[in-house]
N, C-alpha and C positions, 0 to 999 in steps of 0.2 A: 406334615400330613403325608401318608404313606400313601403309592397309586391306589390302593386295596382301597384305600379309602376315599380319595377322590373319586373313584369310581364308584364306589355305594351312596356317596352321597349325591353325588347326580341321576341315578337311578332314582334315589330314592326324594328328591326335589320335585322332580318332573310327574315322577307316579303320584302324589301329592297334586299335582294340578290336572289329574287325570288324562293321563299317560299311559297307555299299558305297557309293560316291560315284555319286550320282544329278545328271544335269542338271535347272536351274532350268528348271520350264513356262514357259511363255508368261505374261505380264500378265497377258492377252486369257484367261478362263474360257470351257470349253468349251460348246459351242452343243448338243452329240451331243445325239440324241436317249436322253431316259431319266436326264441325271444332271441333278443338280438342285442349281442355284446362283442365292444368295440376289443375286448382286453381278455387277456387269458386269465387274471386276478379279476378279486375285486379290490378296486386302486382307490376309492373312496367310500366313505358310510353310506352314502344317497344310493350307490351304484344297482344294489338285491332290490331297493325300493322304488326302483322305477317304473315298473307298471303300474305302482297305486299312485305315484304320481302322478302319471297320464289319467286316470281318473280309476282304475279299475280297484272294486273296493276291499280290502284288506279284511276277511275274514276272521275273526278270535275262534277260541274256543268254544263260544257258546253257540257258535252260529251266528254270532250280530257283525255287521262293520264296525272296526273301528276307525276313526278318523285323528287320532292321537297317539302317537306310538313315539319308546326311547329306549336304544338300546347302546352297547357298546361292541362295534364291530372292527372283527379283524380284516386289516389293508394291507394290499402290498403293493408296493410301485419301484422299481426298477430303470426309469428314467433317467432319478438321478444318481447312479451308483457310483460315478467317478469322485460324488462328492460327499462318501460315506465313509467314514471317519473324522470329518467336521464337529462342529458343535451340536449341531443338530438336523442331520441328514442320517435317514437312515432306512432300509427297503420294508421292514417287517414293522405295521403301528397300527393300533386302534383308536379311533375313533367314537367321542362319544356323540352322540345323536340325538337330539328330539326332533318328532316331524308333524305337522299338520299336515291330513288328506284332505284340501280343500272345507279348513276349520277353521282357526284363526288364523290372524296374518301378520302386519310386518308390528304393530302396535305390541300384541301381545309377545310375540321372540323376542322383540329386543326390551324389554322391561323387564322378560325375564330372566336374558342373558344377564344384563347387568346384573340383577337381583341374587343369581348363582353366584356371579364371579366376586360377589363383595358382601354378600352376606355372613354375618361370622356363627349367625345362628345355624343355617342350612346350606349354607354354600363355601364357597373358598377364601371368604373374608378378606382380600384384595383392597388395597388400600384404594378408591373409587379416584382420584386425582391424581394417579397414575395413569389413568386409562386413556390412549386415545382411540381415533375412529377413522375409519376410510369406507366413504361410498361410493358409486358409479357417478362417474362425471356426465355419463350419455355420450351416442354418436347415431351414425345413421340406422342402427336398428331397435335402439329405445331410447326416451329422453332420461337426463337427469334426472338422480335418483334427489328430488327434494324431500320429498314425503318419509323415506327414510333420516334425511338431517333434519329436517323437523322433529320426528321423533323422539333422536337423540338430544337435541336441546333443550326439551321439556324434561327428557329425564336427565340430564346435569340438573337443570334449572334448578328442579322439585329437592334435589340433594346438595344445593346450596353451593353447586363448582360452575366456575365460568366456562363456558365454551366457547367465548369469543367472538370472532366477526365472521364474515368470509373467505377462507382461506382460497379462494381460486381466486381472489381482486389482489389478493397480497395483504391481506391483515392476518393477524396473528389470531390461533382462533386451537381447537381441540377435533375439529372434523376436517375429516380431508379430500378431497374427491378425486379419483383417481379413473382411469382410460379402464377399458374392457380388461386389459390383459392381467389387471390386479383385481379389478373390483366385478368380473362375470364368470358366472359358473355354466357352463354345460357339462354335459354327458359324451360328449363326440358329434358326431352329424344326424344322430335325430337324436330325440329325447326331449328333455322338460331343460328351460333355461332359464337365465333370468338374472338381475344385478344382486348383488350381495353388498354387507354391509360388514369390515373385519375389524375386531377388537384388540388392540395393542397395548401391552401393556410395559411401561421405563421400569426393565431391570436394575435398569443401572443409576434409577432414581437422579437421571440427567438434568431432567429438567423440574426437580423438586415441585412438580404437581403445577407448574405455570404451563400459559396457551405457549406455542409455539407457530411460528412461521412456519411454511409448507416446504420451505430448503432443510430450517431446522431437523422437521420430522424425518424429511426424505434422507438427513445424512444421519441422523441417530438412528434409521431402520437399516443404512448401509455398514455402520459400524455394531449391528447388532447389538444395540443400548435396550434398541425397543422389539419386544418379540411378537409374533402375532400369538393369540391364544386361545380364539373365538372367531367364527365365522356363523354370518347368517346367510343364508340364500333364500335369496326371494324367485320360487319357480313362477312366473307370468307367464311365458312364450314358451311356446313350442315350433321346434327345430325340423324340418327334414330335408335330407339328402345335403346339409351344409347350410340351409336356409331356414330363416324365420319365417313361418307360413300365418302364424299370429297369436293371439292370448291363448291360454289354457282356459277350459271353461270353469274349472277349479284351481283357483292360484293355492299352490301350497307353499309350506315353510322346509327348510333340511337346514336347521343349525347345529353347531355342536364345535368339539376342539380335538384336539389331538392329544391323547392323554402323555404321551411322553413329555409333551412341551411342557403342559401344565403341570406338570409332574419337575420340570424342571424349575417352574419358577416359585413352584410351594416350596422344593424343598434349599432354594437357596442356593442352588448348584448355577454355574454355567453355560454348561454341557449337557447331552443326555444322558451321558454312561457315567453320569457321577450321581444319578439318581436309584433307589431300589430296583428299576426296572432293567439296570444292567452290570450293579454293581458283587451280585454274585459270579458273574460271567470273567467281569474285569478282576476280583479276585482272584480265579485259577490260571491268571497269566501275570498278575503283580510281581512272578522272581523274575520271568522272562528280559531278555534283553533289549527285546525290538522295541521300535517307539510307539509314543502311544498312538498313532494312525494304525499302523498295523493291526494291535491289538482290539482295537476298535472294530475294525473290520472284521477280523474275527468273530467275537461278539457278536456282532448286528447277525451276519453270516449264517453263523452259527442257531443263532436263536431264529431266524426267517424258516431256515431249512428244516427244524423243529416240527415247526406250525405246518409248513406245508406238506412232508413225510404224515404228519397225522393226518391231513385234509386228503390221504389218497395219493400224492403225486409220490412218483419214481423219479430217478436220474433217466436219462436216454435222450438221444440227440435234436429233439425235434422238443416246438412248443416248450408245454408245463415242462416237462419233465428236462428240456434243454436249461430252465434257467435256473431249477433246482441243482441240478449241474452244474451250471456255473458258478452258482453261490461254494456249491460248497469246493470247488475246486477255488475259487478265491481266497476261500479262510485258510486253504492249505498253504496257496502262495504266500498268505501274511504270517504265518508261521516262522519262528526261528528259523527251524530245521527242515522246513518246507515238508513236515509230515503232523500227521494225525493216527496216534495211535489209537485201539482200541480202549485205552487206560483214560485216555485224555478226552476223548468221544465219551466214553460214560461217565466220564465227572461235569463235563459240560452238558450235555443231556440233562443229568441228574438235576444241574442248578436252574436251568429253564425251566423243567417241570416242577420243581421245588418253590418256585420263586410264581406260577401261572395255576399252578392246580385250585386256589380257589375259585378262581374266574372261569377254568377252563380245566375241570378234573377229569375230563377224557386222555387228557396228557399223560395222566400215570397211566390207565390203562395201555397205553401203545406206547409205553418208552422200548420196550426191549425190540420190538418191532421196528421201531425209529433209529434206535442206536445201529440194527443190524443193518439198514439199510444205509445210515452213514457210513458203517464201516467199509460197507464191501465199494461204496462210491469212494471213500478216501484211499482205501491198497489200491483200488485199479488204476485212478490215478496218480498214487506214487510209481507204478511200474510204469505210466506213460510218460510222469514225468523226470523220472531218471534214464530212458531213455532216447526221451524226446531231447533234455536237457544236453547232455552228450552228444548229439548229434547234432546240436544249436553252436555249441561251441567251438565243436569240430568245422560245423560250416561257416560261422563265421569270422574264425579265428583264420580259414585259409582264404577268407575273400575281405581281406584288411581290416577286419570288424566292422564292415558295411552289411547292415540288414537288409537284404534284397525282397520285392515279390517272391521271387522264386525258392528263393531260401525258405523264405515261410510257409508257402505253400508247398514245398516238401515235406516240413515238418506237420503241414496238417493231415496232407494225404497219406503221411507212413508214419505216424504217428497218433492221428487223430485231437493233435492239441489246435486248436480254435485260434483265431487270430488275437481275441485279446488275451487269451494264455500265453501267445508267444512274445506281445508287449509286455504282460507281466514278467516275461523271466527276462529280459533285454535290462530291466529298473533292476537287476539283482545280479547282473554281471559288468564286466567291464565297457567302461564308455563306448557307447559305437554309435554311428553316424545311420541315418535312414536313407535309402537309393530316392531319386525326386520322383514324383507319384506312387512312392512302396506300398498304401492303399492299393491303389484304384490297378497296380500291375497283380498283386495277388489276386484282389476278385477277380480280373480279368484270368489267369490261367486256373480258378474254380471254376468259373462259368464254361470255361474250354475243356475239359477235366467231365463235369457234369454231361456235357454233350456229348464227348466219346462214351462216358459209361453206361447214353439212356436203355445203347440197342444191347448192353450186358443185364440190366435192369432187370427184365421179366426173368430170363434164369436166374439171377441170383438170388431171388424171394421163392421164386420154385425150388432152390436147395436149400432155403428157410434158414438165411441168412439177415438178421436185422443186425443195426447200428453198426454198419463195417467200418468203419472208422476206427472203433475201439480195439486198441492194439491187443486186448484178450480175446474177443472176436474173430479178429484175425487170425491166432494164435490155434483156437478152437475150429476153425474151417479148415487150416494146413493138417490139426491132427482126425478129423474123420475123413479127410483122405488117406490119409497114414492107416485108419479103423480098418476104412472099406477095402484096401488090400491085403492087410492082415487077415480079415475075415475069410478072403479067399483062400488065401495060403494055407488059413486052419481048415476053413470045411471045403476045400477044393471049390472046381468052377461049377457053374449050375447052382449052385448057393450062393447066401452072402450077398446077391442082388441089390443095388439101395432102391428102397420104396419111398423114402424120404427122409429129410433131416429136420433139425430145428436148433438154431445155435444162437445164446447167447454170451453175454461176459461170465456169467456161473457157472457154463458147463454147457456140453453139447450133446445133442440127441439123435441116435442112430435107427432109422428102420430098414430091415432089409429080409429077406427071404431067407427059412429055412428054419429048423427044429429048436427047440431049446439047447443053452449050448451048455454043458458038462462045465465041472470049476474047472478041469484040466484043459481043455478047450479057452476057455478065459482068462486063463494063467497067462496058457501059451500069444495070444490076440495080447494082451498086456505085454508080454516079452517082447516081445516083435516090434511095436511100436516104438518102447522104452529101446532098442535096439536102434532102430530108425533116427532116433533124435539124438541117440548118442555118437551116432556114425558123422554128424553134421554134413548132413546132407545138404546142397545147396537145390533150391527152389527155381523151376524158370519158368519162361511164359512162350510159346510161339502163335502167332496167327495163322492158319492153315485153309485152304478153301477144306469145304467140309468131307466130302469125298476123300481127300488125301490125310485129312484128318482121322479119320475112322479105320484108315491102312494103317494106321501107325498103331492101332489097340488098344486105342484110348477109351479107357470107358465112358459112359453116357447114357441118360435116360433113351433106351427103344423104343422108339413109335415117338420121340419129341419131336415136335417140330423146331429145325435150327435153321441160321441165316446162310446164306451160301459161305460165307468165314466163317469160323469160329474158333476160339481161344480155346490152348490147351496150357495145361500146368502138369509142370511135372516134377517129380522130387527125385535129383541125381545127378549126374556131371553131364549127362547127354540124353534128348530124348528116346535115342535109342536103348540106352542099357538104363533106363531108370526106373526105379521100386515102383513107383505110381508114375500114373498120367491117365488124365478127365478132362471133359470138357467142365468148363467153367470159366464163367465171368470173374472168380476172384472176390477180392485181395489174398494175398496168401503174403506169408513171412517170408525172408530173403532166404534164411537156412535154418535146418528144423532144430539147432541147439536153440533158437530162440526159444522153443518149447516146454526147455532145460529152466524158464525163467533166469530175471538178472540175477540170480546167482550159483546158475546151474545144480542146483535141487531138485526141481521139480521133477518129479514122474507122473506118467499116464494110469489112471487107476478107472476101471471099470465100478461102477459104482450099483447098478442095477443093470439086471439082463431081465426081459418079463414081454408077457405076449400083446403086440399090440392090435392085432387082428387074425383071420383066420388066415393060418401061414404066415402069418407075418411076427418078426421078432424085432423086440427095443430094444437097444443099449442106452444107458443115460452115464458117461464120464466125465474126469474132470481131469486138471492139470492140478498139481500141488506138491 
């Protein structure tokens, strides 16, 4: 049975029991003001539906409540990413879902959970004496979940398989009771909660359909014999501030399964990525060499980032867009070649959307959008991480292959590579040892690091500089200082003023005073530059009280208000005799060949000149 089809059938089961089929939210958790989400995903199916949990009532189309709803929604959780390449770990899954709004309860879910998972008419035909069960044992905030094992042994009973005795006395038996940390779901610190009831089913047909001891089960679920495949939650209680304040006045239901899993266990596979849902993926890396962990990660990576490029998210250093980032700066690292071509971004694209457009045919429309945004996220960081990489080796090749704090936090502050980027390239070089605390001293000189930079802060978003980190960023602020003198030079002084910037990794934006400037004019601002970076000019920094700062001819917004110091940068061997010098907070590059890119190609290229207000003129340029 193909996911496509698992998944129509459980739509289509549930809508039969009067259901309405509701479309999956967005990844991306709502921003609105007033609803209150613990996660920047949404990390489970329950999560878009917790207001109508709490009682608030779910509107249709007709204008009625409905009290019945089932859909299949896209998840992502990040939690457990260290252990994605496994069997079945992985960031980007859907969820299928049926829910009660305070409609029926724990009787009808779990009759019909069964009734899905082993019906061969309408459901997934599961051999039913494979199944086992796990409920809440209770503790001080609810009691044992009996009512739940009752349940369950009426429906064994009725289908003619033993469920056995009590398995918390020690008899052998097919229900298990398990502590909160297995068997309760919450939301976070407020929300709808409640015990749950999960469905197991022996892949590995261990125990050829006999009860089993609660050792037994506990070590066939350690050795992945028995998978989970079905959860039901029973919302009763509601949560605030970390506490249980008491019942819901409407218990609802949120059951459902993870379609990967079940996906794996229809189709007879082990694993996830040997199922449809990632076997096109794992196809366009079967010549490659690296093992299958790698390739995995790719994969998952790959197809996460997908999903969440269509749902709106960007790369950039913060939040969403920090872990869209990460992901895909991950899949680079698990790559052979530690790159991601254009070539290989559109054939992997290609096979996500290929393999999701029935379910989810907004995918073709925004693949070229998708791909574009992978691409320019994979080149920027291949430049950071070839020369992030070289400067890792260099430093810890000269400090005995010992990984230091400091080491590493060099590489992030001039680099912009993240602490676990710098762990990932440590597993892909030669053995080397960690200095004792090499955590807790890197956060320690970011957090020192952060505090020097707060009182640079306000200027540097005043020269409309984001994500400085980003060694293109960086790259892009040395060269419209490089502009903003140029500009002088061509339209002499009294012009060429800056009114403001805006810089990110794509290119940088110049405002400044004065007329439209002729192509001969912009030739020359082009020359000059491109002159500049090829002279390899070295870059520096001095602290000056402000006053003696302003002798020296440093340019500067007039009428700013600045601190009694202030930072100058200048481009040249001394601040005296040097092309440029401004105030600013910085980052800047060491010397302007870096602008030359790693492989000294690159030139400065004006790309539009156009009016941005009255007297006022834009430049928009790039590096390439």
């Amino acid at each position: 049975m193909t996911s496509a089809e698992i998944r129509s059938r459980f739509l289509a089961f549930f809508e039969k029991r009067g259901h309405a089929i509701i479309p999956s939210a967005s990844l991306v958790t709502s921003d609105e003001k007033g609803v209150t989400n613990p996660t920047l995903f949404n990390t489970a199916g329950m999560q878009p539906l917790i207001p109508y949990l709490l009682g608030q009532p779910y509107i249709g189309a007709d204008g009625k409540a409905l009290t019945r709803l089932v859909d299949s929604q896209k998840c992502l959780r990040t939690v457990d990413i260290d252990d994605v390449g496994d069997k079945t770990h992985n960031t980007f899954f859907q969820m299928l879902g049926n829910w009660s709004l305070g409609d029926y309860f724990k009787k009808e879910a779990i009759e019909w959970s069964f009734e899905f998972l082993t019906s061969k008419e309408e459901g997934l035909g599961l051999d039913p004496k494979r199944l086992y069960v796990t409920v809440f044992e209770g503790d001080e905030n609810a009691p044992r979940d009996d009512e739940a094992a009752n349940i369950w042994k009426a429906v064994f009973a009725r289908h003619g398989i033993d469920a056995g005795g009590d398995t918390s006395n020690g008899e052998a038996g097919r229900i298990f009771y398990l502590p909160a940390e297995n068997n309760w779901w919450e939301a976070g610190e407020n929300g709808p909660c409640g015990p749950d009831s999960e469905m197991f089913y022996d892949v590995a047909d261990r125990f050829k359909g006999a009860i089993v001891s609660h050792a037994e089960y506990v070590d066939a679920d350690d050795k992945r014999d028995v998978i989970e495949i079905w959860n039901d939650v029973f919302m009763q209680y509601e949560k605030k501030d970390g506490k249980i304040v008491g019942p819901l006045p409407k218990p609802s239901v949120d059951t459902g399964a993870g379609l990967e899993r079940l996906t794996m266990t229809l189709q007879g596979v082990d694993n996830i990525y040997d199922t449809d849902l990632f076997k096109p993926l794992m196809s366009l890396m079967a010549a490659a060499p690296n093992d299958v962990r790698n390739k995995r990660i790719v994969a998952d990576h790959l197809r996460a980032s997908v999903f969440l490029v269509a749902d709106g998210v960007v790369p950039s250093n913060t939040d969403r867009g920090y872990v869209l980032r990460r992901l895909i700066r991950r899949a680079v690292m698990n790559t052979t070649d530690k790159k991601l071509d254009e070539a290989r971004v559109g054939k992997l694209v290609d096979a996500v959307v290929d393999a999701y457009k029935g379910s989810y045919p907004y995918l073709a429309e925004k693949s070229e959008e998708i791909k574009k945004v992978l691409n320019e996220e994979c080149a920027r960081f291949e430049i950071a991480l070839a020369e992030g990489t070289h400067e890792y080796n260099k430093l810890v090749l000269h400090n005995n292959h010992v990984l230091t704090g400091e080491i590493a936090f060099k590489l992030y502050s001039s680099y912009g590579l993240p602490l676990e980027f710098i762990k990932e390239i440590s597993r892909f070089t030669k053995p080397l040892e960690y200095e004792k605390d090499f955590e807790a001293n890197f956060h320690g000189l970011v957090k020192n690091h952060q505090s020097l930079s707060r009182a640079g802060a306000e200027q540097k978003f005043k020269g409309g500089l984001a994500d400085a980190d980003d060694p293109m960023v960086v790259r892009y602020h040395t060269a419209t200082h490089l502009l903003h003198q140029a500009l002088h030079d061509v339209l002499g002084e009294g012009t060429g003023d800056q009114k403001g910037s805006n810089i990110t990794a794509e290119r940088l934006r110049f405002d400044f005073t004065g007329q439209k400037l002729t192509d001969d004019q912009k030739k020359r601002v082009e020359g000059i530059v491109n002159e500049k970076i090829a002279e390899a000019l070295p870059v520096g920094r001095v602290v000056l009280p402000r006053a003696e700062a302003e002798k020296t001819g440093a340019r500067h917004f007039f009428g700013e208000r600045y601190g009694d110091e202030v930072s100058v940068y200048y481009i040249g061997d001394s601040l005296e005799s040097a092309y440029s010098k401004e105030f600013c907070g910085g980052p800047h590059v060491a010397n302007t060949r870096e602008l030359s890119g790693p492989e000294g190609k690159w030139r400065f290229h004006i790309q539009k000149e156009e009016a941005s207000s009255q007297g006022v003129r834009r430049i928009k340029a790039v590096l390439r």
